[in-house]
N, C-alpha and C positions, 0 to 999 in steps of 0.2 A: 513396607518394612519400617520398624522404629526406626532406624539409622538413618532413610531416607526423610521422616516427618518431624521428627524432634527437630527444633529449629532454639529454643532457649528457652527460660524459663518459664511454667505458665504459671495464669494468672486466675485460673479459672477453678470453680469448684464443683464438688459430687453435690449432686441432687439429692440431698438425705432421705426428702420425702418419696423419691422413686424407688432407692435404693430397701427403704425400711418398709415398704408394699409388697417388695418384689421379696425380701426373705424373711418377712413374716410368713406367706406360704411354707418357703423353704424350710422353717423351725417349728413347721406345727406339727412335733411329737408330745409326747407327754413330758414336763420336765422331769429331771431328776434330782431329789431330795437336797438340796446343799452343794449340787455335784460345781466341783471348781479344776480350773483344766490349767496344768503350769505348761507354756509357752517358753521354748526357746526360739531364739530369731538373729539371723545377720541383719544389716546394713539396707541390702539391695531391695527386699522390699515393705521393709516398716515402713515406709510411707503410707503405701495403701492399707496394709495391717491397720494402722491406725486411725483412716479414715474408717474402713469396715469393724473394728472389735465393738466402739460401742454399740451400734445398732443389734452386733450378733449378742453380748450381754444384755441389752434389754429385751428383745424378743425370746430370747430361748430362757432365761433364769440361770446362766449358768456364767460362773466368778472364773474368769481369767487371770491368770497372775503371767508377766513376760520381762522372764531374762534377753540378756544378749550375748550372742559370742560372732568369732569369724568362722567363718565356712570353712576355711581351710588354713595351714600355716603352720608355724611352730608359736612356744609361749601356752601358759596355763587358762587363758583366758578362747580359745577355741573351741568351739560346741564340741565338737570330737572330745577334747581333754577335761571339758567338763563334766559329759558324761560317765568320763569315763574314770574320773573320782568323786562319782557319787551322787552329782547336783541333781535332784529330782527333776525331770519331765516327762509331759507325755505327747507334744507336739516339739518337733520340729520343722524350721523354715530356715532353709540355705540355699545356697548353689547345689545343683545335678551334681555338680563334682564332688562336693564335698559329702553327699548326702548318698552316693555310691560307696566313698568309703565307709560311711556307718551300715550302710544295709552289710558288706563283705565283712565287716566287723561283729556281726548278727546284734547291731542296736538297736534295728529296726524292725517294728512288727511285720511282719511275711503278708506284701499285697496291701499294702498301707499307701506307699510311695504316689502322691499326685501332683504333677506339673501345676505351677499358677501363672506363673509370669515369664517372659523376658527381657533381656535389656543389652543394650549396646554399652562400650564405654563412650566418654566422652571427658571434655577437658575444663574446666574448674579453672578461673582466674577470681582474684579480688573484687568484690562487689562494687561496680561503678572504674574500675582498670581499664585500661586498653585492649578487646581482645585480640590474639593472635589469629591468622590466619590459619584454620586446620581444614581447610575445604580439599584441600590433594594431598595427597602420599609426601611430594616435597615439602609442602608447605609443613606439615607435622613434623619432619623430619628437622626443620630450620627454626618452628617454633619452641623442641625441645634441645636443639642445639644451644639455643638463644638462653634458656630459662636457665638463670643461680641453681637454683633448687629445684628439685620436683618430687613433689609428695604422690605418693600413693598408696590405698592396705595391704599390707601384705597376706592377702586372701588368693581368693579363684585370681581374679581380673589379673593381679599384682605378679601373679607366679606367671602367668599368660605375657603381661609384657615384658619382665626380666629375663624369662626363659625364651620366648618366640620373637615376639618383634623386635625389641631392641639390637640382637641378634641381626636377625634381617635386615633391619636398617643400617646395619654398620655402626650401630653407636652404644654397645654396650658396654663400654670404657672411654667414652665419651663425656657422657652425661653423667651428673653430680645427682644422683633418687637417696631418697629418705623413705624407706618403707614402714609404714605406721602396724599399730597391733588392727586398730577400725579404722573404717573409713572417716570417721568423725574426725577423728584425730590429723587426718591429712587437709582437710577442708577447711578445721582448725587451722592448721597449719598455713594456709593460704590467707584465711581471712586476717590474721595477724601479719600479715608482710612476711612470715618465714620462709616462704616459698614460691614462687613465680606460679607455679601450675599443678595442678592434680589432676592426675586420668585415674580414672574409676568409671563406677557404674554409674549411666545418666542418672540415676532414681537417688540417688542417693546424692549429687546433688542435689537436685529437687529440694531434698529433704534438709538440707542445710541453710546456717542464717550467714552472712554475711560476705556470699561467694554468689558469683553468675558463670553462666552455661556461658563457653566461649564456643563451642559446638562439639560436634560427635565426629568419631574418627570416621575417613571413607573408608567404604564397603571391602576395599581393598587389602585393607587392614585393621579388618574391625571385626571384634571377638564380642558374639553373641552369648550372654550366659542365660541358662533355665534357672527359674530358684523355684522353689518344690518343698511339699510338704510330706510330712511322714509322722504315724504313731510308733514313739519308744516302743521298745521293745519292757514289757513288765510292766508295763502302764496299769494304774487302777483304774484308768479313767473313760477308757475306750470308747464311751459313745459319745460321750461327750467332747471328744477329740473327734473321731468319727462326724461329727457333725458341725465342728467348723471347719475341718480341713473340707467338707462339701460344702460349706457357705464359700468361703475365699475362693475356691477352682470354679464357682458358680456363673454363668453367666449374667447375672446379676452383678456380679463384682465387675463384673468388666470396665462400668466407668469412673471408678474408682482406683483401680488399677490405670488405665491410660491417663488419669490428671494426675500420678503419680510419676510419671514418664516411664513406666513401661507397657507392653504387650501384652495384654491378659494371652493366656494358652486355651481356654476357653475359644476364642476368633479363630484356629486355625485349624 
């Protein structure tokens, strides 16, 4: 399981030239004339997104444009509330969670819906800091006892530890949280000394500058999120979303996804 093998930040890279072999196969349809596909996406797995879009733009001829929101929460800036005044797209990438309320919402095309990844959270100190101990259930519990601040997004992860764990721990009036719109914005908040710690999604560490993995919660208390694609619902664009959302769930992506720090769903 990721939870068990994330160990900290890697150092390592996708193999472009296996990666752009393996779905050149995958994209030999016929292109389509100018076709250009607008991406929506959370946090949790641009990582990989952005290792994989070039190779899938130059192989197949087709122009991706990628906004961002959060998976879930309140605020105008949420995939949900952007859709749902207007912003054009025709993929999304979120959390299961959040990406269940669009389908119930009927913003998702019918049978679109495909798992790509998953990811543990884990804990986010200052780049070159002292990490904390989060190797047991106490030790988490004493490292965020300890922490001024603690940043997190107020997305999937964020409502998962305000509502569940913190709860369980006995510390949900204990502890001083700062819940961010993105994840960016929490990691932000750590890399400037504003905050002691962020727990969020591993990946999305990863994906930030001037923060280290101090580690991933145990198993005990560790919330596994899916982040999953889907075609909008009214999209113009359907095959050409159709056929990234099959590049990215690709086995192919798989090692592009795991130096992202999460789980391709493809492996399981």
């Amino acid at each position: 399981m990721l939870v068990r093998t994330v160990t900290g930040k890697t150092t390592m890279r996708a193999s472009h030239a296996t990666i752009g072999i393996v779905l050149s196969a995958l994209l030999a349809w016929p292109n389509e004339a100018a076709a250009q596909v607008k991406v929506m996406i959370s946090g949790g797995f641009s990582g990989a997104y952005e290792r994989l879009l070039p190779e899938f733009e130059r192989s197949s001829g087709i122009k991706v444009t990628t906004g961002s929101g959060a998976s879930q929460g309140d605020g105008p800036q949420t995939i949900k509330a952007q859709l749902a005044r207007g912003v054009p797209a025709d993929v999304v990438i979120m959390s299961r969670e959040g990406l269940n309320e669009l389908i119930a919402a009927n913003r998702i095309a019918s049978g679109t819906d495909k798992d790509l990844a998953r990811v543990g959270l884990g804990v986010a100190v200052t780049a070159g800091a002292a990490k904390p101990d989060v190797g047991s259930v106490e030790a988490v519990k004493q490292a965020l006892l300890n922490a001024r601040l603690i940043a997190m997004p107020g997305s999937t992860g964020g409502i998962w530890l305000m509502t569940n764990l913190f709860p369980r721990l006995g510390i949900a009036d204990k502890v001083r949280v700062k819940m961010t719109a993105r994840g960016a914005e929490s990691t932000a908040m750590v890399a400037r000394g504003e905050a002691d710690l962020a727990v969020m999604p591993i990946s999305e560490i990863y994906h930030a500058k001037d923060v280290d993995l101090a580690g991933v919660l145990p198993a005990d208390i560790q919330f596994l999120q899916t982040f999953s694609a889907a075609i909008v619902a009214g999209s113009s664009e359907t095959e050409g979303a159709r056929r990234l959302i099959e590049v990215l769930s690709s086995a192919a992506a798989s090692d592009a996804i795991r130096k992202s720090g999460l789980e391709p769903a493809a492996s399981r």
